[in-house]
KOLMI-423822 format. One line per field, with one value per residue (C-alpha): x, y negated, z. Coordinates in nm, 2 decimals. Last residue first. Example, Ala and Ser with C-alpha at 12.3 -4.5 7.8 and 13.67 -1.06 7.14 Angstrom:
BEGIN
px = 1.37|1.23
py = 0.11|0.45
pz = 0.71|0.78
***
This chain:
BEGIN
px = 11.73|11.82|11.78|11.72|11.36|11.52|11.60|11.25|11.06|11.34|11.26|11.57|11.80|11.55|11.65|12.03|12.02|11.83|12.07|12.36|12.19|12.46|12.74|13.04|13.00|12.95|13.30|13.47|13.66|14.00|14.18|14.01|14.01|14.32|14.32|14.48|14.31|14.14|13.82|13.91|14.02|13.66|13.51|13.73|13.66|13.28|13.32|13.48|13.20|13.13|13.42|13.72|13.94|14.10|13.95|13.68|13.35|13.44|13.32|12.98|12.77|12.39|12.31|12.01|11.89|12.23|12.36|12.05|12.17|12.52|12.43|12.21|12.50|12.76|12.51|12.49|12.85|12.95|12.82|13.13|13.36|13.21|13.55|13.58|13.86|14.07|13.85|13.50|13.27|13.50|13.43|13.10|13.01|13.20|13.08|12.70|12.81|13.01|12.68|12.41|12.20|11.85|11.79|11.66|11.81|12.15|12.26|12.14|12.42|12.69|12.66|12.56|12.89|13.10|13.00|12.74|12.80|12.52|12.80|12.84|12.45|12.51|12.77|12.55|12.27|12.47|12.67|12.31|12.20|12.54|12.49|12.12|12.18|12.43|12.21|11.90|12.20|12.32|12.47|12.33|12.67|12.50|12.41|12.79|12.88|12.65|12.81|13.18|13.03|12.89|13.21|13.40|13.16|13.25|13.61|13.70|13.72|13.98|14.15|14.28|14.61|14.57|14.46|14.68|14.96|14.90|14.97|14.68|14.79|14.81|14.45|14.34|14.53|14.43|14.02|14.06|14.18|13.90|13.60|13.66|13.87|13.74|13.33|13.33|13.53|13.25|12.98|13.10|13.24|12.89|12.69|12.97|12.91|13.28|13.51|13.71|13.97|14.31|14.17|14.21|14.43|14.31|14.63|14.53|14.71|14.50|14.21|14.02|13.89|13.79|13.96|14.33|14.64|14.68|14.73|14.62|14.72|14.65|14.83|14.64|14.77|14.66|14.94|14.74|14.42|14.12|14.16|14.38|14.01|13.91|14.28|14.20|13.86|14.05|14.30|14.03|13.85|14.21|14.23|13.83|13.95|14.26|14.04|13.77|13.41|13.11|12.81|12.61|12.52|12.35|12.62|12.51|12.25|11.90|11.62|11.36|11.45|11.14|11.27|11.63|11.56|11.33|11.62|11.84|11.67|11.58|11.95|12.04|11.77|11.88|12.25|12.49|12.78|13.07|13.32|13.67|13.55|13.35|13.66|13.86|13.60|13.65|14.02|13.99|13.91|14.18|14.28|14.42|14.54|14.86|14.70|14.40|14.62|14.75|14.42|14.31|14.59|14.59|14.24|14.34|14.63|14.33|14.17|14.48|14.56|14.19|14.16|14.51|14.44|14.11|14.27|14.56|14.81|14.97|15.20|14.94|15.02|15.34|15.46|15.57|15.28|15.25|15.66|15.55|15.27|15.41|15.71|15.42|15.34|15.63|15.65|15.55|15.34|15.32|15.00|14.73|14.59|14.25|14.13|13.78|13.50|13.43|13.07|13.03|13.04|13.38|13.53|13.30|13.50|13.82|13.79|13.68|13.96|14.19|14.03|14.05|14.42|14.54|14.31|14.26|14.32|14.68|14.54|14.35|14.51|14.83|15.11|15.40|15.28|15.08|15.34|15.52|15.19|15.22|15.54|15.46|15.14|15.34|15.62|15.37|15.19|15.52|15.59|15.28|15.07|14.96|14.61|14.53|14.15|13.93|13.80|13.62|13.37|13.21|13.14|13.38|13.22|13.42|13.26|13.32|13.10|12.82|12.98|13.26|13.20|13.02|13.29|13.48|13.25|13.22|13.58|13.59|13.34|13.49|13.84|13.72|13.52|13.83|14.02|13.76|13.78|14.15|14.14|13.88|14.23|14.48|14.36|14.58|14.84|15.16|15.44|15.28|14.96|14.64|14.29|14.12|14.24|13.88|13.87|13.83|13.74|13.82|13.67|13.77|13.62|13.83|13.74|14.07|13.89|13.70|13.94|14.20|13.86|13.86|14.25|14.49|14.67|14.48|14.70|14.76|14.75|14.34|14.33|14.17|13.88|13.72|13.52|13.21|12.95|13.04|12.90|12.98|12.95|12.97|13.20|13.12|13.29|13.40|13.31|12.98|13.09|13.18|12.82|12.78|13.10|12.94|12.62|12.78|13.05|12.79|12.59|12.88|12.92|12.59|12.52|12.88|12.85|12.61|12.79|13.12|13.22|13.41|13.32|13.41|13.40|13.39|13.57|13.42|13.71|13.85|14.19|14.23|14.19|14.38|14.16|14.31|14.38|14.23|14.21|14.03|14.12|13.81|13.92|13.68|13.71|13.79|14.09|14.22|14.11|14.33|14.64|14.57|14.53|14.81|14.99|14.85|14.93|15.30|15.32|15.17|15.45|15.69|15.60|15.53|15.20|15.18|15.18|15.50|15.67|15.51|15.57|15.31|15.16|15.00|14.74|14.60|14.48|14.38|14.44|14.76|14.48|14.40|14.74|14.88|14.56|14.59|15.02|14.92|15.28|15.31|15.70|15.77|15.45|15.21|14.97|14.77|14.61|14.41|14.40|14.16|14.07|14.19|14.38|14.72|14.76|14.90|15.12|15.29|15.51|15.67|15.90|16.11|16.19|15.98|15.87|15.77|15.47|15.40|15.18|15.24|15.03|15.29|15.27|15.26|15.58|15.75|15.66|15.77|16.09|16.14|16.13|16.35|16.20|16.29|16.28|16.36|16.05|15.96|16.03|15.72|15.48|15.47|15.18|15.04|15.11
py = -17.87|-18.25|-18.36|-18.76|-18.69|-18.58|-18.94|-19.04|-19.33|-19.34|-19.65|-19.85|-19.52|-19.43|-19.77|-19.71|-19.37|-19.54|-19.81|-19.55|-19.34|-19.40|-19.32|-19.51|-19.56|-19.17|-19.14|-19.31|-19.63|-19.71|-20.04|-20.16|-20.61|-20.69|-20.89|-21.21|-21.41|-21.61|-21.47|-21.10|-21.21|-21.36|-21.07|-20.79|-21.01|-20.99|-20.63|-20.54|-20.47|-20.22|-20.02|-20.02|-19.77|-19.95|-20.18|-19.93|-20.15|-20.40|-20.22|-20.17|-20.42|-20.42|-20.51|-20.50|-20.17|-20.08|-20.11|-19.97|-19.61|-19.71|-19.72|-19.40|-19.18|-19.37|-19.19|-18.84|-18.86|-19.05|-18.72|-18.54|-18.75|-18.63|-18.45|-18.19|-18.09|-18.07|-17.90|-17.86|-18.00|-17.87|-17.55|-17.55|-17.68|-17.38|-17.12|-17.18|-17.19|-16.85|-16.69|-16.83|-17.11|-17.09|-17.40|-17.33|-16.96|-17.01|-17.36|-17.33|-17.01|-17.17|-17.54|-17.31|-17.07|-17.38|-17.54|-17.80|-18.10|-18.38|-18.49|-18.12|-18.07|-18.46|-18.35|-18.06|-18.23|-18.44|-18.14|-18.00|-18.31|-18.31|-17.94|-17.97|-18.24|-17.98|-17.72|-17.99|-18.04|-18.35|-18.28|-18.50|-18.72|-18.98|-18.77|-18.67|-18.99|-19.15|-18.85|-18.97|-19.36|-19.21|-19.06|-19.36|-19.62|-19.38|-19.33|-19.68|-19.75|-19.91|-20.06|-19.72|-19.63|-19.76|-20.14|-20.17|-20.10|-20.47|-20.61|-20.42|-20.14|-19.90|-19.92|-19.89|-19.53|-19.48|-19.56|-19.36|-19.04|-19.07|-19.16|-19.00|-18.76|-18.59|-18.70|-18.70|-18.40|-18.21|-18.36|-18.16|-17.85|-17.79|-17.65|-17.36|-17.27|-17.33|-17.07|-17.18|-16.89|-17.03|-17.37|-17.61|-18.01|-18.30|-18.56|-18.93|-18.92|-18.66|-18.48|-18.21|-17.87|-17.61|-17.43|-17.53|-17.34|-17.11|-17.39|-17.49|-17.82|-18.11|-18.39|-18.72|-18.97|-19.28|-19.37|-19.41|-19.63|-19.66|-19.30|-19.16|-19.13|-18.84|-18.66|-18.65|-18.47|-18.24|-18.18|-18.12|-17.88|-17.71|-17.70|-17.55|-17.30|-17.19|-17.25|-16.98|-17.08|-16.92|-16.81|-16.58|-16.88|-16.74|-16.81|-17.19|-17.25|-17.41|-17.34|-17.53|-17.91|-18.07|-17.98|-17.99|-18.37|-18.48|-18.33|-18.55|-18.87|-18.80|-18.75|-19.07|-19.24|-19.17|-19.22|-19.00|-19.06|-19.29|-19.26|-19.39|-19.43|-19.14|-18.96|-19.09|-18.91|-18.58|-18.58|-18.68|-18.33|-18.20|-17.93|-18.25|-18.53|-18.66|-18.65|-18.81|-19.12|-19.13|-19.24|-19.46|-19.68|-19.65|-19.83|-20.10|-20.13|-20.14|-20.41|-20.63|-20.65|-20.68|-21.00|-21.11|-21.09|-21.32|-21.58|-21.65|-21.79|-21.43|-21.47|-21.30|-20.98|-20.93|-20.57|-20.41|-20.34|-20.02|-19.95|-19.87|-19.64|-19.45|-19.40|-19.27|-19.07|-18.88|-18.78|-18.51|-18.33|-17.95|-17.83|-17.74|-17.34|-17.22|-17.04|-16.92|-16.91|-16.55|-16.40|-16.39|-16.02|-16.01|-15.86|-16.17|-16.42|-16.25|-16.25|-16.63|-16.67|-16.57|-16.77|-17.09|-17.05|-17.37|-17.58|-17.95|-18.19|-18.29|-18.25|-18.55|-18.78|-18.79|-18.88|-19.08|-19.26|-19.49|-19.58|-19.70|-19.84|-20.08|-20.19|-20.25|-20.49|-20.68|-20.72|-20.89|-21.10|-21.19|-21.30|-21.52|-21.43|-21.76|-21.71|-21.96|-22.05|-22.24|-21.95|-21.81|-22.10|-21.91|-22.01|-22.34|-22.66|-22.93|-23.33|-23.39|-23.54|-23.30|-22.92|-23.02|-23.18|-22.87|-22.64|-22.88|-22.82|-22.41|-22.38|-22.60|-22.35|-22.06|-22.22|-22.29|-21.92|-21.76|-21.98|-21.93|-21.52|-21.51|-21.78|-21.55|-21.28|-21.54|-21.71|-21.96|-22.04|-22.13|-22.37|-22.70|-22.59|-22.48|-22.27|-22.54|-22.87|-22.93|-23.06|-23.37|-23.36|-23.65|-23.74|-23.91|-23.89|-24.09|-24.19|-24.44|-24.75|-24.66|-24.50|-24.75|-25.04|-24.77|-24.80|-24.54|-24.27|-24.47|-24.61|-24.36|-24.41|-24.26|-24.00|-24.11|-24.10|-24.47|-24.67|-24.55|-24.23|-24.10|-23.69|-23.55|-23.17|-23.07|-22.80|-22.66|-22.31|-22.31|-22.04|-22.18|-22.52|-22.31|-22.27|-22.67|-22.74|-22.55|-22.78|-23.09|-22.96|-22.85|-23.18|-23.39|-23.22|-23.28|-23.66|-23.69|-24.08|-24.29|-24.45|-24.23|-23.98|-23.83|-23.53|-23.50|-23.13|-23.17|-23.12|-23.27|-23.47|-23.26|-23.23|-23.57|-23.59|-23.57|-23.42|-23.24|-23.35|-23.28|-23.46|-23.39|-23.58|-23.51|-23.68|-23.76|-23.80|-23.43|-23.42|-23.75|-23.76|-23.47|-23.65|-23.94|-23.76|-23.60|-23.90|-24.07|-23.81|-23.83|-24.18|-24.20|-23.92|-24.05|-24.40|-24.28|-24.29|-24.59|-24.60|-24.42|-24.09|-23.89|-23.57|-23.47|-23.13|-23.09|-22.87|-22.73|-22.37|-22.38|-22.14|-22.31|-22.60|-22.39|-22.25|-22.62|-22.74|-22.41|-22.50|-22.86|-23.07|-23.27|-23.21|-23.45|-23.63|-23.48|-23.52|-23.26|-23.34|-23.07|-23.20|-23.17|-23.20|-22.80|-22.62|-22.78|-22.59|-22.80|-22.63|-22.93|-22.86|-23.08|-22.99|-23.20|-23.19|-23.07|-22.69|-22.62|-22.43|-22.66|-22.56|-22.72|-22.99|-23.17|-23.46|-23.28|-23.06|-23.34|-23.54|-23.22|-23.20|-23.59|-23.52|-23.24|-22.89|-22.57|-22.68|-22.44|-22.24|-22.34|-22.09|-21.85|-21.96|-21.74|-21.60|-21.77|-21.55
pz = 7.28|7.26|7.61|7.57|7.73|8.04|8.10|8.10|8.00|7.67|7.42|7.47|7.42|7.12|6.93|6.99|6.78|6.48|6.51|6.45|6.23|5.98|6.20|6.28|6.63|6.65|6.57|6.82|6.83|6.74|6.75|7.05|7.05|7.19|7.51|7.65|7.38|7.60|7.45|7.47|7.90|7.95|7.78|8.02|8.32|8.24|8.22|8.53|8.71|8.49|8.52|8.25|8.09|7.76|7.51|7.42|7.66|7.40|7.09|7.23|7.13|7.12|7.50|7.73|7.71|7.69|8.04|8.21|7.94|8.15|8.41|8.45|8.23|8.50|8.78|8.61|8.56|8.90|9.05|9.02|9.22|9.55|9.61|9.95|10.10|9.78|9.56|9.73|9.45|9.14|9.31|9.36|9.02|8.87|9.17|9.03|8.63|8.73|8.92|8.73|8.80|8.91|9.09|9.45|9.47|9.27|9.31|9.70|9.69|9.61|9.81|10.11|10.05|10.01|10.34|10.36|10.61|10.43|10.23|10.08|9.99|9.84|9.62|9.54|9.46|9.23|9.07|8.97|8.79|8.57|8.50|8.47|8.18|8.04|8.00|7.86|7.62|7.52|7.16|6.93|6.91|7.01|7.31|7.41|7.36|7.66|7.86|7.75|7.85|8.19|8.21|8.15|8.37|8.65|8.64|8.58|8.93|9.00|8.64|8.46|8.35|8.01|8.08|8.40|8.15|8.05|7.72|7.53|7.29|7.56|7.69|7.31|7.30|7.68|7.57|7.25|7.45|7.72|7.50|7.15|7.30|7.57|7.52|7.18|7.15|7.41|7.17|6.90|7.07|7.16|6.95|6.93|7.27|7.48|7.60|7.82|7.95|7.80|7.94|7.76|7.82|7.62|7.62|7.69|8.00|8.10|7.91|8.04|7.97|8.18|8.43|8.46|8.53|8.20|7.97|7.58|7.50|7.28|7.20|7.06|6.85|6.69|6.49|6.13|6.31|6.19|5.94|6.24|6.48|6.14|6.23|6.55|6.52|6.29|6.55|6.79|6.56|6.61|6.95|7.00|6.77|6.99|7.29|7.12|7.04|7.14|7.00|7.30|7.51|7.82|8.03|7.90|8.10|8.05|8.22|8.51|8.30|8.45|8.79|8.75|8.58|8.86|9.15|9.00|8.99|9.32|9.41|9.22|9.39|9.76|9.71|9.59|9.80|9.75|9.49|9.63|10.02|10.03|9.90|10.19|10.43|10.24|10.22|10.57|10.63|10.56|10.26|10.06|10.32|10.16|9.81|9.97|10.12|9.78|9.59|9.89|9.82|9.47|9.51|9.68|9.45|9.15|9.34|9.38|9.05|8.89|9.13|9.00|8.68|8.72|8.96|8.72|8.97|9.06|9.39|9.58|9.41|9.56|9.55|9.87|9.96|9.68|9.73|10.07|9.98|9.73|10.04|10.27|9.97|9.86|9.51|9.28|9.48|9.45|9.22|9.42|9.58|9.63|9.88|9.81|10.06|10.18|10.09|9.68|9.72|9.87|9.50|9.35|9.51|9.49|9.05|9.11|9.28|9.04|8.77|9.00|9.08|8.99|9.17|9.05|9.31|9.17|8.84|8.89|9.06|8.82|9.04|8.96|8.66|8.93|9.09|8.80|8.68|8.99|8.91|8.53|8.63|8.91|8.68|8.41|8.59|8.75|8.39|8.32|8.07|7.86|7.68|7.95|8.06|7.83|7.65|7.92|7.92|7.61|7.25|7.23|7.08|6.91|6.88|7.24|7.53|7.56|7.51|7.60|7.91|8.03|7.93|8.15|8.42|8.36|8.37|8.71|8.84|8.78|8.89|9.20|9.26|9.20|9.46|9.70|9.69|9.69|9.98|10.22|10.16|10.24|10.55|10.54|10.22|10.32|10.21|10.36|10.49|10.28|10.36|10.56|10.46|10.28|9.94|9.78|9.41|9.18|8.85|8.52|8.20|7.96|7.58|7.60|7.66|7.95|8.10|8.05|8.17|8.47|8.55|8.52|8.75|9.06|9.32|9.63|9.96|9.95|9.68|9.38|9.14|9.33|9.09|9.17|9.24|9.57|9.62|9.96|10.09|10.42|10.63|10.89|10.81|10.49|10.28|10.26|10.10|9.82|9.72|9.75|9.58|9.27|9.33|9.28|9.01|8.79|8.86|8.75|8.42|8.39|8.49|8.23|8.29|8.56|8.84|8.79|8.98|9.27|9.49|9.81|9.99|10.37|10.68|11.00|11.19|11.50|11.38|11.24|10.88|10.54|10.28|10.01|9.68|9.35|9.03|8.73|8.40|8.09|7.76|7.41|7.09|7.07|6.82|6.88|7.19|7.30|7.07|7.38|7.67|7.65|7.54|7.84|8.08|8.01|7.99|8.37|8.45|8.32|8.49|8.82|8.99|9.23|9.63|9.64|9.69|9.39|9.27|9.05|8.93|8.62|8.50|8.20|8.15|8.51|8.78|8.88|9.02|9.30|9.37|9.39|9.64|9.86|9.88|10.01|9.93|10.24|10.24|9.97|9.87|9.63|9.37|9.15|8.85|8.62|8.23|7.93|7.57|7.48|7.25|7.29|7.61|7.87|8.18|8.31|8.66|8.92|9.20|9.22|8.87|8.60|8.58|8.22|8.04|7.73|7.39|7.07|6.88|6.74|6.96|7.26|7.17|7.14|7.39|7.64|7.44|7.49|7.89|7.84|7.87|8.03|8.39|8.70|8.88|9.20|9.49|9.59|9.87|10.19|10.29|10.64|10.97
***
């Protein structure tokens, strides 16, 4: 079964409106009849065409082009464009020029062929104009080609920019006159029928790569033909958010705000057990107990497909959509399996295992790094003061931003400390080394706290509850913090090593006494810091989680020997392959730039900091004492 195409959207705009608006240098987003639409932002010198006859309307050619800034799709019965519309492309075109001296007009169509014809990709330009703008095209088709099986890839330099049974939208000596680039691309009808889109998952994929590649063409143009210049080809996309963006977005936080992941796998009886553990003389497992769920999954699961993504025309949002419900997906199928073994399996799935180099890199740091644990700390700090240097951590963050806010919490059900929801939670039995608090409040609130503030300043909720799989690229940013803050431990660089090799202990079938005792006899941990890592390595059935620290810490040290700014990476919680979407989006002026960053940004040894990052051989060389 094709996906079903959503209903046209009713007209907001008069024909003399739309003029309007045109000549004064406003924006347009309005259906027209029949099943026309203009979306034109004022910003830019160029326009997407679309033309279709009543019931032959290709649904892949309408959601390729909806990706655009500026597009326009045309009803058309006859031979010949109709007048509106002709008028309405030339004024376009014309206050464009005006600006840009110059006009690029793309049209697309599909190709209409018998059934056993050879599909192909036709590109059409001029003779000799825009040879670089054409060449991007060229060998973009050529790369999408591949997606379509036997298909072929055309290039006809001439006079001809238009469908066949269809007059041209202008004439060349127009184009010519009026500073007009036009060009045509053919495409396959592979993916499109009328009112359904084929093969919708392979479609997702093309459609991102089409408009890619169309931004970079026009960008292209731009750059050559124009007399304005734009930094990025991002910029050319919509700063527009369409409202089913925004439904989708709020119905999959609603989900999301049901359960928090988290503390759902967290134990709540880890001090008790602890106490058992060493009654039995560290011989009998733990049995730990979890916090009731909040909501039923198989019902969290049907809500999740219920929601229709696919209806998103902005390829990029609609990418980070549909890979954050993946995610949830997996996310609530371990709630429903916690105690299982499937637990384990799904959390292969949502973090992977500690691949062969991590693990080496991990047994290298516990091996260069033979002491080093914090039992042995005698200064400690208690949660009460641990809270209130918080507050006054807090209270520095309000100096960029008055409302930033940031609650903290003393409990009796947690081990540790950790923040959720942008709330850092203590344990009423964590006890932290003093030279640590520092870096521990860089890493909980200065990375996790400032990401959800920022995240809930942008006009998404995806942007505070976490795109899929932020997780990694967060901790190794809170890790990353920790050492600008001068407080990465060799202790804590064997904590992060050690939950690796136990991660990959438990993958390779060990049981929670193995996993306990290796940390104590091959690595020389002691007896809580052994059953901590243990623990948090088990919970739930099993949770490899903890060795995307050591592995973020790894990316994210690769990350920035390559880069000098950081202040996007704060927007909200991101992963690292989401970062390109992230710059595109800050250029379209979709997203906010962060409002609050953490302290160690603001240092005075903050180059001085960056510089050793790019000069490290080894990682254990960033230990600090």
């Amino acid at each position: 079964m094709g996906e079903k195409i959503g209903d046209v959207r009713p007209a907001k705009f008069t024909w003399a409106e739309i003029q309007e608006k045109i000549h004064t240098d406003k924006s347009v987003h309005t259906a027209l009849p029949d099943g026309g639409f203009l979306s034109f932002d004022h910003r830019f010198p160029f326009l997407c065409l679309y033309r279709f006859a009543k019931g032959d309307r290709d649904e892949s050619m309408v959601r390729l082009i909806r990706g655009q800034a500026n597009y326009l799709l045309v009803p058309q019965e006859d031979m010949e464009l109709p007048d509106v519309y002709r008028n309405l492309i030339g004024s376009i075109s014309e206050v464009r020029k005006e600006a840009f001296d110059a006009f690029l007009l793309v049209e697309v169509w599909s190709q209409k062929t018998v059934d056993d014809a050879e599909p192909s990709f036709h590109l059409f330009a001029p003779r000799s104009m825009a040879q670089s703008t054409r060449q991007i095209l060229e060998d973009g088709l050529k790369e999408l080609s591949m997606s379509v099986p036997g298909s072929v890839v055309v290039t006809e330099r001439g006079d001809i920019r238009h469908p066949a049974g269809k007059g041209p939208a202008f004439s060349i000596d127009e184009y010519k006159e009026n500073s007009v680039l036009a060009l045509g691309i053919q495409m396959p009808l592979f993916f499109g029928t009328v009112d359904t889109i084929r093969y919708p998952i392979p479609f997702r994929s093309f459609k991102s790569h089409f408009t890619r590649l169309v931004k970079k063409a026009i960008f292209e143009f731009i750059r050559v033909q124009t007399t304005i210049s734009f930094a990025h080809f991002g910029v050319l996309g919509t700063s527009l958010l369409e409202e089913r963006v925004r439904e989708v977005d709020a119905q999959l936080a609603e989900i999301n705000n049901t359960y928090d992941f988290l503390l759902a796998v967290t134990p709540v009886n880890t001090a008790e057990e602890w106490e058992r553990f060493k009654q039995n003389n560290c011989s009998e497992p733990p049995v730990f107990r979890y916090r009731l769920l909040p909501a039923d999954p198989e019902k969290m699961k049907r809500d999740l497909y219920d929601i229709s993504i696919d209806r998103i025309d902005d390829p990029t949002l609609a990418f980070l959509l549909h890979d954050k419900r993946a995610e949830m997906d997996k996310e609530i199928s371990m709630l429903e399996e916690r105690n299982t073994q499937q637990f384990l399996y799904n959390s292969f799935r949502l973090y992977g295992k500690p691949d062969a180099e991590l693990v080496n890199l991990a047994k290298a740091i516990l091996d260069e790094l033979r002491t080093g644990d914090e039992e042995e700390e005698p200064d400690r700090v208690s949660p009460e003061a641990f809270r209130r240097q918080g507050e006054r951590y807090i209270q520095a963050l309000r100096n960029q931003d008055g409302a930033f806010g940031c609650d903290i919490r003393i409990r009796k059900d947690l081990d540790g400390i950790m923040v959720s929801r942008g709330c850092l939670m203590i344990s009423d039995t964590f006890y932290s080394p003093a030279h640590r608090v520092a870096p521990l409040l860089e890493h909980e609130i200065g990375t996790h706290s400032v990401t959800y503030y920022n995240g809930k300043k942008q006009p998404l909720e995806l942007f505070y509850v976490g795109l899929a799989g932020y997780d990694e690229w967060q901790e190794g940013l809170a890790v990353f913090s920790e050492y600008m803050a001068g407080g990465l431990t060799r202790a804590r660089l064997r904590l992060l090593a050690a939950r690796v090799i136990a991660a990959n202990h438990l993958a390779e079938g060990a049981d929670f006494i193995e996993n306990y005792g290796m940390l104590q006899a091959e690595h020389g941990f002691g007896e809580r810091t052994a059953f901590n890592i243990t623990t948090r390595i088990h919970r739930g059935g099993g949770l490899t989680k903890d060795a995307i620290y050591l592995r973020g810490f790894q990316k994210l040290l690769h990350y920035m020997q390559h880069h000098d700014e950081m202040e996007h990476l704060y927007v909200g919680k991101l992963a690292e392959k989401h970062i390109p979407y992230i710059e595109e989006l800050l250029y379209r002026s979709i997203l906010k730039k962060p409002e609050v960053l953490p302290l160690f940004l603001h240092q005075n040894k903050l180059k001085e900091k960056l510089a050793e990052i790019r000069s490290y051989q080894s990682i254990t060389e960033l230990a600090t004492h």
